[in-house]
The first five atom37 places (N, CA, C, CB, O) and aatype in JSON, in Angstrom:
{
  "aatype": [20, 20, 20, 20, 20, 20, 20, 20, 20, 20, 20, 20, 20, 20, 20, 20, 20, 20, 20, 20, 20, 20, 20, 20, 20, 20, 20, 20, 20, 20, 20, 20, 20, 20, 20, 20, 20, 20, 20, 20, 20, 20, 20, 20, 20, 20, 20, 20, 20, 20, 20, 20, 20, 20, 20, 20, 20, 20, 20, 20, 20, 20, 20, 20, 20, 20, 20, 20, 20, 20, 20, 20, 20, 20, 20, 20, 20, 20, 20, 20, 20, 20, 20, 20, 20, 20, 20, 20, 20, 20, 20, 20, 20, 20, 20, 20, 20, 20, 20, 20, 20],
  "atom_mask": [
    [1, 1, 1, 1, 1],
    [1, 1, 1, 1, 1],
    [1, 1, 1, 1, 1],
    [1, 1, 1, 1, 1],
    [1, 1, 1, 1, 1],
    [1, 1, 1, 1, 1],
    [1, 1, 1, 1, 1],
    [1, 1, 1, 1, 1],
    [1, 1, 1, 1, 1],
    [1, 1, 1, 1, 1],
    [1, 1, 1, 1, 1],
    [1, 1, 1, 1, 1],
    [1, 1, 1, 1, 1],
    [1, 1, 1, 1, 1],
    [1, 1, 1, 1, 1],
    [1, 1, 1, 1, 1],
    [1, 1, 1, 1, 1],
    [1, 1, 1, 1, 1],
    [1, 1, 1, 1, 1],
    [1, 1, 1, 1, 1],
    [1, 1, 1, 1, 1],
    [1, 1, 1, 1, 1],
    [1, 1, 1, 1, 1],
    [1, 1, 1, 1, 1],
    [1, 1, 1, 1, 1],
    [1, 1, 1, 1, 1],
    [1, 1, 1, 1, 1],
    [1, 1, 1, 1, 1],
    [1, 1, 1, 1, 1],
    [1, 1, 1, 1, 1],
    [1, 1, 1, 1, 1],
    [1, 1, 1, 1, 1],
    [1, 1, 1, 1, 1],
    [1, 1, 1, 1, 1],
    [1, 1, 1, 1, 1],
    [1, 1, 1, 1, 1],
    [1, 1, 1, 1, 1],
    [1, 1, 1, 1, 1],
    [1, 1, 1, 1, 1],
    [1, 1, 1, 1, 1],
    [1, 1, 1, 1, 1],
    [1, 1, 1, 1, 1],
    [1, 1, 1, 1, 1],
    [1, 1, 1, 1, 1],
    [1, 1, 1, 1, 1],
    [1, 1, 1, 1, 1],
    [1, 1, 1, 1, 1],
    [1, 1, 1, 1, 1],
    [1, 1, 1, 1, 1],
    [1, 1, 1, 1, 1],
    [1, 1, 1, 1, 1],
    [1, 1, 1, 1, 1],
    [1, 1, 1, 1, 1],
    [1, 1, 1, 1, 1],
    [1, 1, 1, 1, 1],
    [1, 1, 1, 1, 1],
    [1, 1, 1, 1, 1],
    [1, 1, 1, 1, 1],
    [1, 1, 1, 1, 1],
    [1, 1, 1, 1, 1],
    [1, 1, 1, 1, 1],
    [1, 1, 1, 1, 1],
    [1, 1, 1, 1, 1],
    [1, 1, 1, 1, 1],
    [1, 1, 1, 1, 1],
    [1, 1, 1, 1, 1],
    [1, 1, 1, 1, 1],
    [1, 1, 1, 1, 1],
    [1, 1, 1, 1, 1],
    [1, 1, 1, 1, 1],
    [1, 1, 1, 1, 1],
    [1, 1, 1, 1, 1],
    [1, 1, 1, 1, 1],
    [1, 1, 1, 1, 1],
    [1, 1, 1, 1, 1],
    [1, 1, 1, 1, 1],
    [1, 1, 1, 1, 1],
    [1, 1, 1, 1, 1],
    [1, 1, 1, 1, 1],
    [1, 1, 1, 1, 1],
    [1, 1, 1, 1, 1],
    [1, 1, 1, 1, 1],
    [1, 1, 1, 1, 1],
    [1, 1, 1, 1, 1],
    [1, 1, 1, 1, 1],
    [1, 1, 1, 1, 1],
    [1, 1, 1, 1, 1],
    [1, 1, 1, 1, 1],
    [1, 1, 1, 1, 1],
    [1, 1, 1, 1, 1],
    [1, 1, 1, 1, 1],
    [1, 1, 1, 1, 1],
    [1, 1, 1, 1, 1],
    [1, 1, 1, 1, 1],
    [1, 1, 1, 1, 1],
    [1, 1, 1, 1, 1],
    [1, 1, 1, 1, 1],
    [1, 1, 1, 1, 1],
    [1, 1, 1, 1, 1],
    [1, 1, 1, 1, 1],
    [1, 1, 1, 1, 1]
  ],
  "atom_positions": [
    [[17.89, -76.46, -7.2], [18.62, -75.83, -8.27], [17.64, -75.15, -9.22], [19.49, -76.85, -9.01], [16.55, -75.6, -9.57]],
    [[18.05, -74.31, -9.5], [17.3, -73.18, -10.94], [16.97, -74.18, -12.05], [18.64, -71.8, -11.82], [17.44, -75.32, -12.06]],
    [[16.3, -73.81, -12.8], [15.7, -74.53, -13.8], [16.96, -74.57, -15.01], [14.19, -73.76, -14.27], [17.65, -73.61, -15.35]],
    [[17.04, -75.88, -15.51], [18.52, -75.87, -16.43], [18.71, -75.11, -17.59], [18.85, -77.18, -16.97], [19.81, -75.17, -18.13]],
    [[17.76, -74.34, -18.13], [18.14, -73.41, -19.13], [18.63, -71.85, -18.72], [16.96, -73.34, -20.0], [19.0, -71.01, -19.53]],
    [[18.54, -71.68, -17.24], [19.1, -70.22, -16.79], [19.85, -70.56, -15.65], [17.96, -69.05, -16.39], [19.67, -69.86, -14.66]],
    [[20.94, -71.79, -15.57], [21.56, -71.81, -14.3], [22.22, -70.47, -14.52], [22.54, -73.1, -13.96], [21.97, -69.67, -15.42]],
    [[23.11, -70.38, -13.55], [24.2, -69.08, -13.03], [25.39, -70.03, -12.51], [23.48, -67.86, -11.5], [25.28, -70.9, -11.65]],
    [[26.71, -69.66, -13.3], [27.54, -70.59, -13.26], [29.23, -69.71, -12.8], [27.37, -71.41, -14.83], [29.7, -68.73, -13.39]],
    [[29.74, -70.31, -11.83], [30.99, -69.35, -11.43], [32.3, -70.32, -11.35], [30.72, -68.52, -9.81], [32.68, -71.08, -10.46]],
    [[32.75, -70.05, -12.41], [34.17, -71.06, -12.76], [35.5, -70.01, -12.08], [34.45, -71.37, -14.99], [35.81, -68.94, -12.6]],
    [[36.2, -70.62, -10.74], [37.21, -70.29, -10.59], [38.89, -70.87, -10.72], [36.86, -70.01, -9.76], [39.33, -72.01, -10.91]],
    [[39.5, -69.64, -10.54], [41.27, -70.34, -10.31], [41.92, -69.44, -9.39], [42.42, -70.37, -11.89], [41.43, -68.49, -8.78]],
    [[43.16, -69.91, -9.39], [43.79, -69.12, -8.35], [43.77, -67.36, -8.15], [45.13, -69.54, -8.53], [43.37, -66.6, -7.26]],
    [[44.58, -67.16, -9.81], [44.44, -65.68, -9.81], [43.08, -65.2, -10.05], [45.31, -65.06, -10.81], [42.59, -64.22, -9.49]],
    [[42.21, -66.32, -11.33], [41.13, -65.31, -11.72], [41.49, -65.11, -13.03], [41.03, -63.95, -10.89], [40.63, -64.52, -13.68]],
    [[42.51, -65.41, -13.62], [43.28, -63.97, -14.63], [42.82, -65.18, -15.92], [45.77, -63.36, -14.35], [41.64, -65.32, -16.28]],
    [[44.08, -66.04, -16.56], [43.77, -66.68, -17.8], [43.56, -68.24, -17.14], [45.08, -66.46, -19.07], [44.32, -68.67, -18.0]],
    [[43.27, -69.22, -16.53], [42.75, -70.45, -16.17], [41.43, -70.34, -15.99], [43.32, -70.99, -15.09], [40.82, -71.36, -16.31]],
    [[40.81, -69.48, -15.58], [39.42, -69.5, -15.36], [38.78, -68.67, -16.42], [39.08, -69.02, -13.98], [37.55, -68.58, -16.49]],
    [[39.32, -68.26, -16.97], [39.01, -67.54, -18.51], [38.71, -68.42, -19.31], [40.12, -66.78, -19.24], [37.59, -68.47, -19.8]],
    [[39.87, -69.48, -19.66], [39.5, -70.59, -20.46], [39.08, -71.54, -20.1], [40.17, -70.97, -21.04], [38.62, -72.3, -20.95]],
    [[39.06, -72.01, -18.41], [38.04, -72.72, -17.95], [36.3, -72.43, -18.44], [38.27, -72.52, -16.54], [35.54, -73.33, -18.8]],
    [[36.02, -71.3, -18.36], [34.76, -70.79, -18.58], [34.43, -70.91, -20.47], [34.8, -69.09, -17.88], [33.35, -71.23, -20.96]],
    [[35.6, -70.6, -21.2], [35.08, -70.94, -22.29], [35.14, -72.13, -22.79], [35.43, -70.3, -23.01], [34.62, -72.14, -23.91]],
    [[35.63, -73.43, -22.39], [35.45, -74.62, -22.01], [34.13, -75.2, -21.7], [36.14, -74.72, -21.1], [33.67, -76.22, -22.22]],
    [[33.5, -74.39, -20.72], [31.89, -74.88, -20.42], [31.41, -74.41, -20.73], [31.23, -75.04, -19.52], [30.3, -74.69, -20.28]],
    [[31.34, -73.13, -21.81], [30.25, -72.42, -22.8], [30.21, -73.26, -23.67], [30.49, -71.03, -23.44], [29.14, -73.67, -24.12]],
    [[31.69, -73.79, -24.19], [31.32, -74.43, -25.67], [30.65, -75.79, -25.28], [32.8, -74.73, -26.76], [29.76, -76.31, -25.95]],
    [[31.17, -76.29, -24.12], [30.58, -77.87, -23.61], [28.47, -77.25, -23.24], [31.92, -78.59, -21.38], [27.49, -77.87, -23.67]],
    [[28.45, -76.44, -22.71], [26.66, -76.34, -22.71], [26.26, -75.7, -24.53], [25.96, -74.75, -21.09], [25.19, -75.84, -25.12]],
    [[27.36, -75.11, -24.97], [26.54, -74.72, -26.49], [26.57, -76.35, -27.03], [27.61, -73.34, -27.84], [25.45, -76.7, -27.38]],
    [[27.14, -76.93, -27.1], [27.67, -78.35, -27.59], [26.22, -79.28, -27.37], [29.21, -79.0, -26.51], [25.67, -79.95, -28.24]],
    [[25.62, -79.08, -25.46], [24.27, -80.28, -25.24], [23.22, -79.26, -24.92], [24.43, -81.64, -23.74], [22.34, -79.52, -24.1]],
    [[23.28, -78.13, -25.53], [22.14, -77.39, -25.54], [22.12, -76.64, -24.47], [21.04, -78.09, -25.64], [21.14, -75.9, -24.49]],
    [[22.72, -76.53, -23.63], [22.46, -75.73, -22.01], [22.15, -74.02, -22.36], [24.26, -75.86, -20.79], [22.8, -73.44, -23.24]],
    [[21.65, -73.69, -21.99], [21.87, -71.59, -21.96], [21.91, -71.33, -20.66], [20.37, -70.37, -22.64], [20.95, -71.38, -19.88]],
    [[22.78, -71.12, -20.46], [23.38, -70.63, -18.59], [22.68, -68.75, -18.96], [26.26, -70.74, -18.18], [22.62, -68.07, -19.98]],
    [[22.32, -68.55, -17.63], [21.61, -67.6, -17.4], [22.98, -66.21, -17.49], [20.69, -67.96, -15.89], [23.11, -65.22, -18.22]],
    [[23.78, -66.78, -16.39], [25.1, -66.23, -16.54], [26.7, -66.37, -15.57], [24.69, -64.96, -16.54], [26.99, -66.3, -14.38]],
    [[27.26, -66.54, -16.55], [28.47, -67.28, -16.19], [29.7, -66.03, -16.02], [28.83, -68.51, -17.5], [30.05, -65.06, -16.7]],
    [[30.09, -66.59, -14.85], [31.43, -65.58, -14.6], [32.72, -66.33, -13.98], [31.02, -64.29, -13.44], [32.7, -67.22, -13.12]],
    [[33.8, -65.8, -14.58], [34.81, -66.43, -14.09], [35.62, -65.32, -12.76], [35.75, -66.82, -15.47], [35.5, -64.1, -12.84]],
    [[36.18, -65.8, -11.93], [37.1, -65.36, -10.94], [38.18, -65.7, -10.42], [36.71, -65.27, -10.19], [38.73, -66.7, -10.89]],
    [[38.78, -65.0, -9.34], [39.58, -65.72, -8.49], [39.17, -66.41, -7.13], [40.48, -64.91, -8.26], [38.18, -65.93, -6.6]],
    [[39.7, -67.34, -6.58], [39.34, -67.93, -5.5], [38.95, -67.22, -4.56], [40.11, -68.61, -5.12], [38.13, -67.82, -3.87]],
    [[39.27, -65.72, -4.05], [39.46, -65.52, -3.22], [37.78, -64.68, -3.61], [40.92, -65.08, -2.82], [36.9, -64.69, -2.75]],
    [[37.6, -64.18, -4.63], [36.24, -63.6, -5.12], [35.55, -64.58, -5.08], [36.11, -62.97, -6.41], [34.43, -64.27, -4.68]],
    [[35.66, -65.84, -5.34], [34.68, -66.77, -5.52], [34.48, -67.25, -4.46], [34.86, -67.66, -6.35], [33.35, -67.7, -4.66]],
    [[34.69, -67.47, -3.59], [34.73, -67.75, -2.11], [33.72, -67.13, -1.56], [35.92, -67.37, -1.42], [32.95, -67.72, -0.8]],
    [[33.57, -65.78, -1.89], [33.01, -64.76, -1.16], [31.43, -64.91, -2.03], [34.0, -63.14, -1.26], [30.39, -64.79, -1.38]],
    [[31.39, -65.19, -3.58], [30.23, -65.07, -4.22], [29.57, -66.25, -4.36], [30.38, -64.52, -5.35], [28.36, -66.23, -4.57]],
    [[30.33, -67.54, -4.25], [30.0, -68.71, -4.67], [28.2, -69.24, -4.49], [31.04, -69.57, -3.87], [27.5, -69.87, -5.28]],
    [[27.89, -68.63, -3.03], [26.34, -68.97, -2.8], [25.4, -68.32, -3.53], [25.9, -68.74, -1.5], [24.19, -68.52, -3.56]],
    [[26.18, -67.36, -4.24], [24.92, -66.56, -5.04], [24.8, -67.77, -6.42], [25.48, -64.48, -5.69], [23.81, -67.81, -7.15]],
    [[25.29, -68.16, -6.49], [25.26, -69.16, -7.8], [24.65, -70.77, -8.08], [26.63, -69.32, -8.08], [24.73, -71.69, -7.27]],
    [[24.13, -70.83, -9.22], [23.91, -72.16, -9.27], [25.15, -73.46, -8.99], [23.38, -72.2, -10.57], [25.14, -74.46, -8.27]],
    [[26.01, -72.95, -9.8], [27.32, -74.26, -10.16], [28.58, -73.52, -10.02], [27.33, -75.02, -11.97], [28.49, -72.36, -10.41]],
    [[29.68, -73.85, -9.6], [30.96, -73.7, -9.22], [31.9, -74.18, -9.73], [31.13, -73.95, -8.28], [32.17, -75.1, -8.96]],
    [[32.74, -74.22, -10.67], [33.31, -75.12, -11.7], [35.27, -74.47, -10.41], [32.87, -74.36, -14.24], [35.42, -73.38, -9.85]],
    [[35.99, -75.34, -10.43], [37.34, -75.16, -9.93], [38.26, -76.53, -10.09], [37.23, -74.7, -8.38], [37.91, -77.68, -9.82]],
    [[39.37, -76.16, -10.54], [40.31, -77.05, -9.86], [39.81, -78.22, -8.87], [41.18, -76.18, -9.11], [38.98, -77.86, -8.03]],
    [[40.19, -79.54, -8.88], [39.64, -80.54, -7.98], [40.16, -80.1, -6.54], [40.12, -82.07, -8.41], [39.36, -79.96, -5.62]],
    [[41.65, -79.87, -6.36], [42.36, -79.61, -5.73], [41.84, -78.21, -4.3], [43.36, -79.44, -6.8], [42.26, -77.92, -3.18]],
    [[40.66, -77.65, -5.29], [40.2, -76.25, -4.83], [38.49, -76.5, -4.41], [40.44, -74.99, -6.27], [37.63, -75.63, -4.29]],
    [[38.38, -77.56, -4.27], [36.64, -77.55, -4.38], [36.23, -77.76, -2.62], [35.88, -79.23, -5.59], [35.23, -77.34, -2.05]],
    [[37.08, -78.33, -2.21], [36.84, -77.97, -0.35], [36.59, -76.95, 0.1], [37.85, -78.11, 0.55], [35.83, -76.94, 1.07]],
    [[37.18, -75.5, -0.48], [37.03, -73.99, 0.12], [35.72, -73.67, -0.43], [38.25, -72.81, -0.37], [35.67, -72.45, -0.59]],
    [[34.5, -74.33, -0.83], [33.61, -73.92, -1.13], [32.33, -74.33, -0.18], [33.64, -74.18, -2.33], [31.17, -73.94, -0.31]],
    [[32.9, -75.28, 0.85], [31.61, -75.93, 1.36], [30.28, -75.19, 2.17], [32.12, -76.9, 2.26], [29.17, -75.72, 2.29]],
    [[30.81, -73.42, 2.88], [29.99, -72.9, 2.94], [28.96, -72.57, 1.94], [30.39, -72.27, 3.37], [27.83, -72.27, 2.32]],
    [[29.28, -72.61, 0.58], [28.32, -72.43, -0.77], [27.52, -73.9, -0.88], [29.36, -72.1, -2.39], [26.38, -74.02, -1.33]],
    [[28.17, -74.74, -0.49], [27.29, -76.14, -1.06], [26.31, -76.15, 0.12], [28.28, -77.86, -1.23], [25.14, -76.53, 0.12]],
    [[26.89, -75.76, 0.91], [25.74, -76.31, 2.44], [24.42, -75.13, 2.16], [26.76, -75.9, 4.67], [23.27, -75.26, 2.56]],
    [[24.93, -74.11, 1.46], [23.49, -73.24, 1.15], [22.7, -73.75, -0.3], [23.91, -71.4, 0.96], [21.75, -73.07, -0.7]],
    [[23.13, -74.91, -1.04], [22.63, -75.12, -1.82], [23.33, -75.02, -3.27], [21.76, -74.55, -1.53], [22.67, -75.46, -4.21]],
    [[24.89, -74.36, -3.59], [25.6, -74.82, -4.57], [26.16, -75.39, -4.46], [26.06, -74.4, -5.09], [26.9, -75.65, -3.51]],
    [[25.82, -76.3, -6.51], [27.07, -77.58, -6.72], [27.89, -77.12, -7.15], [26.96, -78.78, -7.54], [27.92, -76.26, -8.03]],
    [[28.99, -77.77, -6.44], [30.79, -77.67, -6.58], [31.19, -78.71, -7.02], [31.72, -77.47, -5.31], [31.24, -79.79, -6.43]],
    [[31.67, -78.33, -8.61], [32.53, -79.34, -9.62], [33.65, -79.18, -9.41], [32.43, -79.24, -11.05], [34.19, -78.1, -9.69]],
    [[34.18, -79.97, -8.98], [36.1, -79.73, -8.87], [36.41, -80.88, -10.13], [37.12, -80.41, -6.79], [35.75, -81.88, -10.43]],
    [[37.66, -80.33, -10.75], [38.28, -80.99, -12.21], [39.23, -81.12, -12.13], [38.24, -80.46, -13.39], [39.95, -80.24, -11.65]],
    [[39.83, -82.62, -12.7], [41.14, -82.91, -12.58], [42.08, -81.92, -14.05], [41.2, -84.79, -12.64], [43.2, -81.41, -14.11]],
    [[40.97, -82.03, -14.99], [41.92, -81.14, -16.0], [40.7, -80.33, -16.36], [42.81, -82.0, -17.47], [39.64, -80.72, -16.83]],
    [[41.14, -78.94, -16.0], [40.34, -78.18, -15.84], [39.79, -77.06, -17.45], [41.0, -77.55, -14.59], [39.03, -76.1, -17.58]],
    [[40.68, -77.85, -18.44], [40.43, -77.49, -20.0], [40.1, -78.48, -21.1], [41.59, -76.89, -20.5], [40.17, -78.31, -22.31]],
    [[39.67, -79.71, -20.32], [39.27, -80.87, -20.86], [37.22, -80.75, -20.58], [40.31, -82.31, -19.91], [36.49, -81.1, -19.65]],
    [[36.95, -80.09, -21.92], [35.59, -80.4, -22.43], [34.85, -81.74, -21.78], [35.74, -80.58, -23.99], [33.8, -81.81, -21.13]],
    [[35.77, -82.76, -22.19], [34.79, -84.4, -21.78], [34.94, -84.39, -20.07], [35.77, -86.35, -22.61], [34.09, -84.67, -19.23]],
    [[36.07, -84.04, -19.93], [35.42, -84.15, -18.18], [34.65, -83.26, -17.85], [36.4, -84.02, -16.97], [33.89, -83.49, -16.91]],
    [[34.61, -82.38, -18.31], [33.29, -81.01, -17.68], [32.28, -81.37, -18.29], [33.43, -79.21, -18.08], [31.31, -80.83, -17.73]],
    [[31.84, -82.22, -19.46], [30.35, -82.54, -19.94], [30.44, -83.54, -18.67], [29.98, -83.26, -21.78], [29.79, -83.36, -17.64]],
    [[31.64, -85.01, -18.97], [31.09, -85.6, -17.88], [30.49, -85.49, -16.34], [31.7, -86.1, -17.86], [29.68, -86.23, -15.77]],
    [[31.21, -84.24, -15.85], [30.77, -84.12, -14.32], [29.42, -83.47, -14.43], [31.84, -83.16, -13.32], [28.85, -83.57, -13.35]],
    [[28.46, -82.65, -15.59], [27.71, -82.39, -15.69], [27.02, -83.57, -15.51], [27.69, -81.72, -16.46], [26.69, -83.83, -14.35]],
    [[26.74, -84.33, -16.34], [25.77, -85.63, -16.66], [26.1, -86.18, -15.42], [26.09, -86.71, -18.08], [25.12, -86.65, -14.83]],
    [[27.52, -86.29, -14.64], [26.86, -87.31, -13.11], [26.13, -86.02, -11.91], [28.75, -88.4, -11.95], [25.48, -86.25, -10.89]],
    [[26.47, -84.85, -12.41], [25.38, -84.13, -11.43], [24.07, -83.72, -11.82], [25.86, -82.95, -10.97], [23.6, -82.64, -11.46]],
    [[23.61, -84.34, -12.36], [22.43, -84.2, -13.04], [22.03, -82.72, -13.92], [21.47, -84.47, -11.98], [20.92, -82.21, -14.03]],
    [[23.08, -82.34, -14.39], [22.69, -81.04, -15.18], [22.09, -81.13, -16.32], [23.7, -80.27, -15.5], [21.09, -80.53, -16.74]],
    [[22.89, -82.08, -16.89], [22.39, -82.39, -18.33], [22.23, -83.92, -18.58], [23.43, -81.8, -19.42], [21.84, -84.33, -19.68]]
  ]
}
């Protein structure tokens, strides 16, 4: 993994449109919150993220959605899947058990 002050971070949802919008500003405020500076973060839809996911450090999705990523993990991205995907404490928490922060 990239060094933790410039990961590259790709939070998806189904459409892309407003869940992964506020998914993503969810984990800006959770890394402004323990200090993180993500290099750069983009939100999408599944079907884009699917396709980009290996270019990235971290993968933030739906729990429900984190299987369609395993060609990205087997090249080396982590895939956070979330049970509530606008809940701050579970996205710090899955950070701290994947060793981000």
């Amino acid at each position: 993994m990239a060094k933790k002050d410039n990961l590259s971070i790709l939070v998806c949802c189904a459409n892309g449109a407003g869940s992964s919008l506020m998914m993503k500003m969810t984990v800006q405020k959770v890394c402004d919150k323990v200090g993180l500076k993500p290099g750069k973060m983009h939100h999408c839809a599944l079907s884009e993220g699917k396709t980009a996911a290996s270019q990235f450090d971290i993968v933030f999705c739906a729990q429900n959605f984190a299987n369609m990523f395993k060609d990205a993990e087997k090249k080396g991205t982590m895939v956070i899947g979330l049970r509530n995907i606008m809940s701050p404490k579970e996205i710090e928490e899955k950070m701290k058990e994947h060793g981000i922060i």
